[in-house]
Backbone as CSV, one residue per row, in Angstrom:
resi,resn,N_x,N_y,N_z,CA_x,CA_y,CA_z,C_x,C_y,C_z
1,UNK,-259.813,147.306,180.408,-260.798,147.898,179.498,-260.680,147.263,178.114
2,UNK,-261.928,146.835,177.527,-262.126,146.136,176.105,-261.487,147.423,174.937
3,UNK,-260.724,146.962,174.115,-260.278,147.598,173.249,-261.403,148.253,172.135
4,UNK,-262.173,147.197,172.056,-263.253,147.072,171.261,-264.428,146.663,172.116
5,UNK,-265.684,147.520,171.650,-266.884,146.917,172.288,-268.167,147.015,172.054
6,UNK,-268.880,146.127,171.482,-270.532,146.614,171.211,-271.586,145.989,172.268
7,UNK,-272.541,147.328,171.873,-273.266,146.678,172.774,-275.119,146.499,172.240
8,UNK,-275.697,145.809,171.322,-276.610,145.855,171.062,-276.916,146.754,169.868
9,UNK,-275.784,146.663,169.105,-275.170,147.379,167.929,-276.272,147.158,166.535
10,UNK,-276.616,148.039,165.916,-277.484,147.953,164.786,-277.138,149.032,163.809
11,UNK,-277.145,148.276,162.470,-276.742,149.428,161.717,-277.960,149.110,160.378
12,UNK,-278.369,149.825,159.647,-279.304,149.546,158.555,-278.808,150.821,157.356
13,UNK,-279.296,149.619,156.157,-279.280,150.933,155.015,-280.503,151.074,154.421
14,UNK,-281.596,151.841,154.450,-282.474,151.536,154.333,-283.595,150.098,154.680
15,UNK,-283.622,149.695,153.964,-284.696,148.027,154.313,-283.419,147.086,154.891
16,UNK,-282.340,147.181,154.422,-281.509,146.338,154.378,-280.652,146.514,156.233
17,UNK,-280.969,145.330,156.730,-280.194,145.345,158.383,-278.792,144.772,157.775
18,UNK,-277.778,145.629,157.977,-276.287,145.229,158.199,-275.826,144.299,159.297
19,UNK,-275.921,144.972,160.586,-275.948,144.492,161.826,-277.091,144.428,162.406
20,UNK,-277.288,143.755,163.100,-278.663,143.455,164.101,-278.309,142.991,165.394
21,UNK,-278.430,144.307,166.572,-278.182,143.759,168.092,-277.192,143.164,168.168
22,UNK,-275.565,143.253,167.992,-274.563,142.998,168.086,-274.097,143.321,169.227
23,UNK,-273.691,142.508,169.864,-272.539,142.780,171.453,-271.411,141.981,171.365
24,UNK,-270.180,142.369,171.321,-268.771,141.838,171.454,-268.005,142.564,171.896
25,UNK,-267.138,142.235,172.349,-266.110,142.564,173.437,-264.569,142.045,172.928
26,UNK,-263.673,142.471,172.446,-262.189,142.506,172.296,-261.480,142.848,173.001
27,UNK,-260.492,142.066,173.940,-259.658,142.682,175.144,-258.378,142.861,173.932
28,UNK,-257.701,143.697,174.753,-256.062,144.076,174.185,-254.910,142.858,173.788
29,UNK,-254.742,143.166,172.988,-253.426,141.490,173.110,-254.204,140.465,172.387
30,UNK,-255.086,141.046,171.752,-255.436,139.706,170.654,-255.534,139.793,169.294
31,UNK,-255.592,138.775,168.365,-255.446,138.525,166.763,-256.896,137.963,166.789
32,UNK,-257.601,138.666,166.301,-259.433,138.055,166.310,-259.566,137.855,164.576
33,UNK,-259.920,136.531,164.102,-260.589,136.972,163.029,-261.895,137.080,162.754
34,UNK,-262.601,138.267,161.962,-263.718,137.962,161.586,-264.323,137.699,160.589
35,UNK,-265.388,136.275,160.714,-265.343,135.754,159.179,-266.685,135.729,159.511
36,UNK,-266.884,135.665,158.138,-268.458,134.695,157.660,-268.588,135.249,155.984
37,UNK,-269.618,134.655,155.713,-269.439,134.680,154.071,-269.734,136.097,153.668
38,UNK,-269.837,136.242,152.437,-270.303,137.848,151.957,-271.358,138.440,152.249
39,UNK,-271.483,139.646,152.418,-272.333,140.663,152.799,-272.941,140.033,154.653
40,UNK,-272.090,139.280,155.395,-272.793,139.186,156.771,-272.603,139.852,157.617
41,UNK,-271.496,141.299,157.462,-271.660,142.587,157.768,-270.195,142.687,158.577
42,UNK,-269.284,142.011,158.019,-268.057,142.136,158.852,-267.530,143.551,158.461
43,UNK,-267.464,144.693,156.931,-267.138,145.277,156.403,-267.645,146.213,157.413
44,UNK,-269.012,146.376,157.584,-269.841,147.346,158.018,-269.124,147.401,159.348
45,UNK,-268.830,146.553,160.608,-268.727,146.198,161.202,-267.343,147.306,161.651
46,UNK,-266.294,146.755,161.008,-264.814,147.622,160.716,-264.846,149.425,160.170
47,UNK,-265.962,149.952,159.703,-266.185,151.136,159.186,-266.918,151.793,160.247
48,UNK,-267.772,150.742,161.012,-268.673,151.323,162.303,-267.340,151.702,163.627
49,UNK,-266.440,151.001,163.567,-265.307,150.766,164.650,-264.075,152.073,164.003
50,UNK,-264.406,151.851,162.672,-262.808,153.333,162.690,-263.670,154.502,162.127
51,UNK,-265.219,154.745,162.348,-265.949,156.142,162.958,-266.586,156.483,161.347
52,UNK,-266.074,155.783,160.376,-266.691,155.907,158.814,-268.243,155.893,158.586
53,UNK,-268.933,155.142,159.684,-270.538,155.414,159.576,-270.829,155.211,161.272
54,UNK,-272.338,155.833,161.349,-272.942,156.072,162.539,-273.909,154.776,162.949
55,UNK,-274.282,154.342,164.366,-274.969,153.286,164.316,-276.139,153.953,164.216
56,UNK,-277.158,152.753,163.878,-278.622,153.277,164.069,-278.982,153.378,165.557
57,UNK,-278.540,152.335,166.175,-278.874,151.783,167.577,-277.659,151.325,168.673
58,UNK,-278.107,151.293,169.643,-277.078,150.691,170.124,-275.571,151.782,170.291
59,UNK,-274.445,150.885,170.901,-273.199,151.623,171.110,-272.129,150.810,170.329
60,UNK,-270.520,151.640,169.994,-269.686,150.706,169.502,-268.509,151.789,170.251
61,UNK,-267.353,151.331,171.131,-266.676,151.907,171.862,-265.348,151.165,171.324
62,UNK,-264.304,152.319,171.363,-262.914,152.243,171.404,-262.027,152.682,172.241
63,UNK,-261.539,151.452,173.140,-260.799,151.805,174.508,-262.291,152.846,175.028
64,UNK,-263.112,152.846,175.541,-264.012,153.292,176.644,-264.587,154.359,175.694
65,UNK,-263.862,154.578,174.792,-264.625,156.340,173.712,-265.612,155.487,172.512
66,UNK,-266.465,156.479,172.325,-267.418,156.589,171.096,-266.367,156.378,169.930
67,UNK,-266.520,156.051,168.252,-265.324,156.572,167.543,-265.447,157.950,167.561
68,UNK,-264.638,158.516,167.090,-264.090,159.927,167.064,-262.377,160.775,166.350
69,UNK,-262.561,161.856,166.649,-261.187,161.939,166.111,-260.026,161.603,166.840
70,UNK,-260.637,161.199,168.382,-259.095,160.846,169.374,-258.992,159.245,169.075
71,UNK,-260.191,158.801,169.028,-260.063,156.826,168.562,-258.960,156.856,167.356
72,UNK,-259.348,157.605,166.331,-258.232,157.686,165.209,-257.180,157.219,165.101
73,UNK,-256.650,158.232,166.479,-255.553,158.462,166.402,-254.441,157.482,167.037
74,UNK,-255.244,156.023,167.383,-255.265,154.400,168.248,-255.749,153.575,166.847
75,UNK,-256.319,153.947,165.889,-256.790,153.001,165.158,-256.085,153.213,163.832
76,UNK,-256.069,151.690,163.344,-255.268,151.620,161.934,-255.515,150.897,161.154
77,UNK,-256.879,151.724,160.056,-257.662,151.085,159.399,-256.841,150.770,157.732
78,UNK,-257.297,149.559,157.416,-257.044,149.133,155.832,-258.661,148.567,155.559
79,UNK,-259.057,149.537,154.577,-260.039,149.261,153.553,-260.304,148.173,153.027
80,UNK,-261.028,147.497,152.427,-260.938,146.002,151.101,-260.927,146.928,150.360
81,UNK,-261.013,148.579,149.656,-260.856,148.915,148.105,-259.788,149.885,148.178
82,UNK,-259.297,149.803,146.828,-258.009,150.626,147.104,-258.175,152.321,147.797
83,UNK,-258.002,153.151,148.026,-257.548,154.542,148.794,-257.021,155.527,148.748
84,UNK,-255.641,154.809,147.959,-254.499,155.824,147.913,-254.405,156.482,146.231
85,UNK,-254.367,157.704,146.402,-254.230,158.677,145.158,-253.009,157.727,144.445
86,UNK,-253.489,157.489,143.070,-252.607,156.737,142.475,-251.346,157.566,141.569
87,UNK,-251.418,158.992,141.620,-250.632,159.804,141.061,-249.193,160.009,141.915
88,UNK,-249.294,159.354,142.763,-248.258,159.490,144.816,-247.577,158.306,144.442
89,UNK,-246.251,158.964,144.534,-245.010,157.421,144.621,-245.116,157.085,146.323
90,UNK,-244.215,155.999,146.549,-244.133,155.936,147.658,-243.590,156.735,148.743
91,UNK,-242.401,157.285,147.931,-241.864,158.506,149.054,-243.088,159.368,149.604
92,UNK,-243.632,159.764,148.602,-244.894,160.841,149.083,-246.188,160.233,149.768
93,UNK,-246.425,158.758,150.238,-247.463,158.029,150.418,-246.582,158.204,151.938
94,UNK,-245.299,157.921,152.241,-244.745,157.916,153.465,-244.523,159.695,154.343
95,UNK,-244.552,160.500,153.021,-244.180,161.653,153.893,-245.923,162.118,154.344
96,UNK,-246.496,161.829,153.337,-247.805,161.942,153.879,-248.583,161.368,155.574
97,UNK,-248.185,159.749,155.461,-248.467,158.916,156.409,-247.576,159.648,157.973
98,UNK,-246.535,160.240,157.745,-245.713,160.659,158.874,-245.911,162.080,159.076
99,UNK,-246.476,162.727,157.983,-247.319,164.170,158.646,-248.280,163.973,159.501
100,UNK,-249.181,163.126,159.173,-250.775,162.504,159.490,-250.413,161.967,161.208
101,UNK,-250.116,160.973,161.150,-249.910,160.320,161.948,-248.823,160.341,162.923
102,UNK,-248.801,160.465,164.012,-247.450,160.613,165.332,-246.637,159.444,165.514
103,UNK,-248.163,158.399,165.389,-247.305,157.235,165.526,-246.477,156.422,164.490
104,UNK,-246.329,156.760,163.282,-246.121,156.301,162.451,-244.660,155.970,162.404
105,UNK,-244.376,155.052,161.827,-242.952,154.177,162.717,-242.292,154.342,160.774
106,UNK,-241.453,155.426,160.171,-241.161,155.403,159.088,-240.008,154.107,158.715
107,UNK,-239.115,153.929,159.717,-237.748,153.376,159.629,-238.578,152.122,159.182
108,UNK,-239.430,151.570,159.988,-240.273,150.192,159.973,-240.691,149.894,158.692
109,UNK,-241.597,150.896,157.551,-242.133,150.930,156.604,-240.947,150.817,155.534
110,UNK,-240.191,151.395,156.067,-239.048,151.222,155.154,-238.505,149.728,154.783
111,UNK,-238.117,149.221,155.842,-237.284,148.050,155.863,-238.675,147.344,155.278
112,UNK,-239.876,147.204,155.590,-240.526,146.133,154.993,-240.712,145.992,153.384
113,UNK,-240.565,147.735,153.199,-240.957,148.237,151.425,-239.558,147.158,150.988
114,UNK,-238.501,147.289,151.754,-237.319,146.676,150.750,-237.268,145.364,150.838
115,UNK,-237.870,144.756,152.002,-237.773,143.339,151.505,-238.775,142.926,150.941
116,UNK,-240.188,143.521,150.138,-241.021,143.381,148.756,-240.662,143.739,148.091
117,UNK,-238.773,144.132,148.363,-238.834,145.049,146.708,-239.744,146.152,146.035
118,UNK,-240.130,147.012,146.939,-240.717,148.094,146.538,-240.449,149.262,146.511
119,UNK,-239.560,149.846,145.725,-239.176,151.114,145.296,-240.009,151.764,145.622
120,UNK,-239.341,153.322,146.531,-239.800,154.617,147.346,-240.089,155.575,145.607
121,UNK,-239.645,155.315,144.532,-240.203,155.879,143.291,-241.177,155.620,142.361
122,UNK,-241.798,154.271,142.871,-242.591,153.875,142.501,-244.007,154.341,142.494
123,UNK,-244.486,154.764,141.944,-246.246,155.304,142.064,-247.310,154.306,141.975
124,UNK,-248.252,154.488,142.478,-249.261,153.958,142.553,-249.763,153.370,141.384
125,UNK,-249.928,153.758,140.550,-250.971,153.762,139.246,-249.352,152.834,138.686
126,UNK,-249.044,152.544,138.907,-247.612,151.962,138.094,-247.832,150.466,138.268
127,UNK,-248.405,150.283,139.806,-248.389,149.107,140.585,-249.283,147.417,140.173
128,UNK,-248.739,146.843,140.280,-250.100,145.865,139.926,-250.696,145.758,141.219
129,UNK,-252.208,145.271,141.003,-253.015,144.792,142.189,-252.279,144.380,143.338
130,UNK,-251.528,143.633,143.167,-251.157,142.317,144.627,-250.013,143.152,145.335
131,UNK,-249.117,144.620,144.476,-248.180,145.434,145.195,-249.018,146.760,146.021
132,UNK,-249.867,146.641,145.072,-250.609,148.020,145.720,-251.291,147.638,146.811
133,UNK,-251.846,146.827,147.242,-252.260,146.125,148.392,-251.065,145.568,149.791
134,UNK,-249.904,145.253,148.713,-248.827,145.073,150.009,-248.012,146.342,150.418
135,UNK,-248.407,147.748,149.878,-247.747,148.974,150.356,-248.625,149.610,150.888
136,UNK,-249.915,149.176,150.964,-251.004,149.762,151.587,-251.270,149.157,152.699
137,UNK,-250.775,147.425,153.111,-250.982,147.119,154.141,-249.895,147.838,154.635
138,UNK,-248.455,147.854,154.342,-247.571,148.212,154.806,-247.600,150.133,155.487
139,UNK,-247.772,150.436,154.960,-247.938,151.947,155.619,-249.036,151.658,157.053
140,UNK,-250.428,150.520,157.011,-251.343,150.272,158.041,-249.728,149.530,159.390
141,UNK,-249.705,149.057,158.759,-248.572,148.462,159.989,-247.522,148.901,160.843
142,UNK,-246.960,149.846,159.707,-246.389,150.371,160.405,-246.586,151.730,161.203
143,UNK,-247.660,152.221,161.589,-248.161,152.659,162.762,-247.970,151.743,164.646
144,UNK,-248.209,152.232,165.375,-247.682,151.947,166.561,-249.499,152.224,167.427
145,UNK,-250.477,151.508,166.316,-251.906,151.836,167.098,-251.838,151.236,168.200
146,UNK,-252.949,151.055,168.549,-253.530,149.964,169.802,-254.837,149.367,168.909
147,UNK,-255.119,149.459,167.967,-256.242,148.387,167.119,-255.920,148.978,165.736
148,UNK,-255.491,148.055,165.372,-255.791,147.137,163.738,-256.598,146.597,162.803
149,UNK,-257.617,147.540,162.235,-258.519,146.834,161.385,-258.497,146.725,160.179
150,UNK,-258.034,145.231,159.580,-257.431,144.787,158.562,-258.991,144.047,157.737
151,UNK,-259.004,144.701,156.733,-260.677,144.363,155.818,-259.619,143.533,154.557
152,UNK,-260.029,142.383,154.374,-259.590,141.649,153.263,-257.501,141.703,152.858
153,UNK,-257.094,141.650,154.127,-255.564,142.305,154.047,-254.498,141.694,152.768
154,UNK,-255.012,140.376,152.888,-254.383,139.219,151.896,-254.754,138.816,150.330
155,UNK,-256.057,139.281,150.138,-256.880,139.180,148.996,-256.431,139.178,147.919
156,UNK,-255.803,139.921,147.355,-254.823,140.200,146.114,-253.589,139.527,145.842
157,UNK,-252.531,139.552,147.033,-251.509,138.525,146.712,-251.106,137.104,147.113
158,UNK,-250.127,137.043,146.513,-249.541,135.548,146.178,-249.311,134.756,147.903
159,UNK,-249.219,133.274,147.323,-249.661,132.502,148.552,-248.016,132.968,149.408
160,UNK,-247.102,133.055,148.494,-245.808,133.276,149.304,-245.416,134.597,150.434
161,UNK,-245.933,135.251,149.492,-246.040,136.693,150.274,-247.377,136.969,151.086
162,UNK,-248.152,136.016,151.135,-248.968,135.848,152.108,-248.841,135.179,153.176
163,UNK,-247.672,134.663,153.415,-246.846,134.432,154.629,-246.172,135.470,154.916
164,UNK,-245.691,135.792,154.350,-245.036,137.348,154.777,-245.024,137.976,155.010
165,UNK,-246.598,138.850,154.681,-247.660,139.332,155.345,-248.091,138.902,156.371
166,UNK,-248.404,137.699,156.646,-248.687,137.294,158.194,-247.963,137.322,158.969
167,UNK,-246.271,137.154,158.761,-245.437,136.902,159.750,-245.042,138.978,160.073
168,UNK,-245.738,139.569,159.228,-245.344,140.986,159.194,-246.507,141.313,160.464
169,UNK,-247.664,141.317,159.935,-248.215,141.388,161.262,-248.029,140.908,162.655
170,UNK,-248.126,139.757,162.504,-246.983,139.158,164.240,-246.296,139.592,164.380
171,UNK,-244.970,140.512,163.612,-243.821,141.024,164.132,-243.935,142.282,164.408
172,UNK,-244.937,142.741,163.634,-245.051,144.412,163.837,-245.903,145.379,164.872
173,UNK,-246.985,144.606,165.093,-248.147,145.396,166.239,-247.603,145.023,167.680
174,UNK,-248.125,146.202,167.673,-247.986,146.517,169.335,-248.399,144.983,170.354
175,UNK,-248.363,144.279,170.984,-247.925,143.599,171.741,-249.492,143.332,172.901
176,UNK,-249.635,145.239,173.118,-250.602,144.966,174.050,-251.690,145.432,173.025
177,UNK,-251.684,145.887,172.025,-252.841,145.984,170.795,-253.316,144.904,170.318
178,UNK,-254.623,145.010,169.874,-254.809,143.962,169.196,-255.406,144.842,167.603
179,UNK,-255.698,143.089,166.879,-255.934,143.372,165.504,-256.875,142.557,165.325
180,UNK,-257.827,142.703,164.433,-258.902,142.316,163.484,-259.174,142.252,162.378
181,UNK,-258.878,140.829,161.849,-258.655,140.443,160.404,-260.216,139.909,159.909
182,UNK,-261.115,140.934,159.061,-261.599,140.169,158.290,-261.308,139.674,156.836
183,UNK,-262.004,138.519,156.745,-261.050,137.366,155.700,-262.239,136.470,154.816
184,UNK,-261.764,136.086,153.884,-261.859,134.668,153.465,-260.796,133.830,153.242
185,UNK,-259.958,134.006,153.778,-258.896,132.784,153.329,-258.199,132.468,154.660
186,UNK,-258.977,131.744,155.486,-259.430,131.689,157.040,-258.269,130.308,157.174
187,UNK,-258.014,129.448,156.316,-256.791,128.619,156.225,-255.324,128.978,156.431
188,UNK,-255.327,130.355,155.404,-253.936,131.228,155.743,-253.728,132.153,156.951
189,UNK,-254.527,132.454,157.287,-254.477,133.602,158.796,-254.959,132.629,159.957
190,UNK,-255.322,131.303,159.850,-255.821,130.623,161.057,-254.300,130.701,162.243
191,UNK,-253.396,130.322,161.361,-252.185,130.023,162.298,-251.827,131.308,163.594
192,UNK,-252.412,132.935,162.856,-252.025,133.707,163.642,-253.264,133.979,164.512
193,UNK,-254.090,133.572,164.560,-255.422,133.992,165.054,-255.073,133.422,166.642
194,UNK,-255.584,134.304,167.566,-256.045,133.870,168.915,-257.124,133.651,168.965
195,UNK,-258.472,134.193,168.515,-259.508,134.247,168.603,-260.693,134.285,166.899
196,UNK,-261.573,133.525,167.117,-262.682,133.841,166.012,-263.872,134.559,166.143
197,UNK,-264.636,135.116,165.465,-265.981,135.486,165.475,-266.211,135.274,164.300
198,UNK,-267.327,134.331,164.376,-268.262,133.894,163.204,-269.754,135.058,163.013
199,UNK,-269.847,135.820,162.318,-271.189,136.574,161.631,-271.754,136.326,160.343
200,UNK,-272.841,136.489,160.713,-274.041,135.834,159.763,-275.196,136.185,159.601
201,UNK,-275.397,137.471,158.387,-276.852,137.902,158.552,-276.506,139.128,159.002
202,UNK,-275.679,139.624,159.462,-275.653,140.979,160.646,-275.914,140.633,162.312
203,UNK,-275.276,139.231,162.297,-275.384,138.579,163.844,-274.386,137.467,164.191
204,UNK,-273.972,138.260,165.473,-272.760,137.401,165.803,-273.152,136.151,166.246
205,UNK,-273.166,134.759,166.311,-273.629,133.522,166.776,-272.197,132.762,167.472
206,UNK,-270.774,133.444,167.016,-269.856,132.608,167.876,-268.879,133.529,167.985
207,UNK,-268.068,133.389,169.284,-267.143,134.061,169.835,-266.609,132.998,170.845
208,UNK,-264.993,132.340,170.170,-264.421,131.727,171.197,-263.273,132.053,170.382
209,UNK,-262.110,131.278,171.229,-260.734,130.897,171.280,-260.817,129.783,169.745
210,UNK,-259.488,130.314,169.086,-259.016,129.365,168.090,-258.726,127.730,168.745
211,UNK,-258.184,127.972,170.097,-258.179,126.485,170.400,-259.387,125.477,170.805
212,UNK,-260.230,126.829,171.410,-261.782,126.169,171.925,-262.338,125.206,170.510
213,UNK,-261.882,126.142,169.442,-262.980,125.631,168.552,-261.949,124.079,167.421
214,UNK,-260.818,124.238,168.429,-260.158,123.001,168.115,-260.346,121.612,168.858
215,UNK,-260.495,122.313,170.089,-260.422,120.803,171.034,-262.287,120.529,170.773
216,UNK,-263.276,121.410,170.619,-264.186,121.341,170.992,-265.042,120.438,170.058
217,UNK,-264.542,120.718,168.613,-264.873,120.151,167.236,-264.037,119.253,166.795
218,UNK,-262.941,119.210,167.063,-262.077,118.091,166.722,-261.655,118.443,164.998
219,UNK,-262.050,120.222,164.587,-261.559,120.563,163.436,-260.804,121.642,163.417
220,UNK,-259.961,121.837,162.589,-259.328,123.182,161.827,-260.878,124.287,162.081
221,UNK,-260.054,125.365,162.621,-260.975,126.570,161.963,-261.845,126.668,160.953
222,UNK,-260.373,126.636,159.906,-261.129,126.443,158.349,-262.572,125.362,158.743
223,UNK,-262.042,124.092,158.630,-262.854,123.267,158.668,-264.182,123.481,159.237
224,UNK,-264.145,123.668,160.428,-265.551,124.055,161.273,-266.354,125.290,161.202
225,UNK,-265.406,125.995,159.976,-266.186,127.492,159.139,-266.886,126.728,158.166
226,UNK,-265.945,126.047,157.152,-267.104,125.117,156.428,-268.165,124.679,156.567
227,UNK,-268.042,124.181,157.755,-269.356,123.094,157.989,-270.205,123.783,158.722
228,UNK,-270.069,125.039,159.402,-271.150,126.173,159.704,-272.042,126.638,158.439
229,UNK,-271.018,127.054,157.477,-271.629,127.499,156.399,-271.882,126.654,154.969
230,UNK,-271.817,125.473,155.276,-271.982,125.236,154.273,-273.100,125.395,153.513
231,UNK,-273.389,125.505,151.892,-274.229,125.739,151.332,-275.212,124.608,151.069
């Protein structure tokens, strides 16, 4: 059973089509990224999948369910804008996350907070941009979902700890879960990717293998995102 699945998916905000007739399919056990340039509805896309808005048309299924409050409780969404009450140190961002959540893996969150150096006394509103984003991915990770939807995960910090972040995700999700990175910095997350989807407009036009689109083009990811989109 597809972890993820649309089927002729449409979403609109008034005049404006987000998605248009979308069908994709995500089996378990994969690193998908989804790219394409701004506003081509990858955001919408990730908010339609962890139950935040309704389609107009069409279906969007998690593991075989509608979203809902049992998908939830399998899904482990990170936003692109910040979330978290900035008045909450971290201790209280974790006792929160481990009331909420069953699966929530505290020991895990821990060990990662200390090797960013991120103090459990630390509050939010204290934080600069590029920490508040790496304790916010960090609480998403360390859950024990079966899907991962990561909206802009890397955006804010540094190129170093943006390895670190990547190698955090490879080490941390579930195995037979998969995850979904939308991105622009399709150079740094190419290495972990199994799979791409290119959207454009509110329409999917490609769905293959990171290697398909290596042997097939004779380019980097990056590269053959470029030259799709170039301006």
């Amino acid at each position: 059973m597809a972890i993820l699945e649309c089927s002729m998916l449409t979403k609109r905000f008034g005049s404006t089509t987000a998605l248009d007739d979308v069908s994709l399919r995500i089996e378990p056990g994969h690193i998908v990224g989804l790219l394409g340039p701004n506003g081509s509805g990858k955001t919408t896309m990730l908010k339609l999948a962890n139950g935040l808005l309704t389609p107009n048309s069409g279906e969007i299924r998690i593991a075989g369910m509608e979203p809902c409050r049992e998908t939830r409780r399998i899904v482990s969404y990170l936003p692109d804008r910040p979330y978290l009450a900035d008045w909450m140190n971290v201790r209280q961002l974790l006792d929160l996350f481990e009331d909420f959540y069953t699966d929530f893996d505290r020991p895990r969150a821990l060990e990662m907070l200390e090797k960013l150096h991120i103090s459990e006394e630390m509050r939010i509103r204290e934080m600069s941009k590029g920490t508040r984003e790496k304790a916010q991915l960090i609480l998403v990770m360390s859950r024990r979902a079966k899907l991962y939807l990561l909206d802009e995960p890397i955006g804010g910090v540094d190129p170093a700890t943006r390895d670190y972040i990547l190698e955090t995700i490879i080490r941390n999700y579930n195995p037979e879960a998969s995850v979904v990175i939308s991105t622009h910095l399709i150079a740094d997350v190419e290495p972990v990717l199994d799979e791409v989807v290119f959207i454009s407009n509110g329409r999917v036009f490609l769905h293959k293998t990171t290697d398909e689109i290596r042997e097939e083009s004779g380019k980097s990811v990056d590269q053959y995102f470029r030259e799709v989109f170039r301006c």
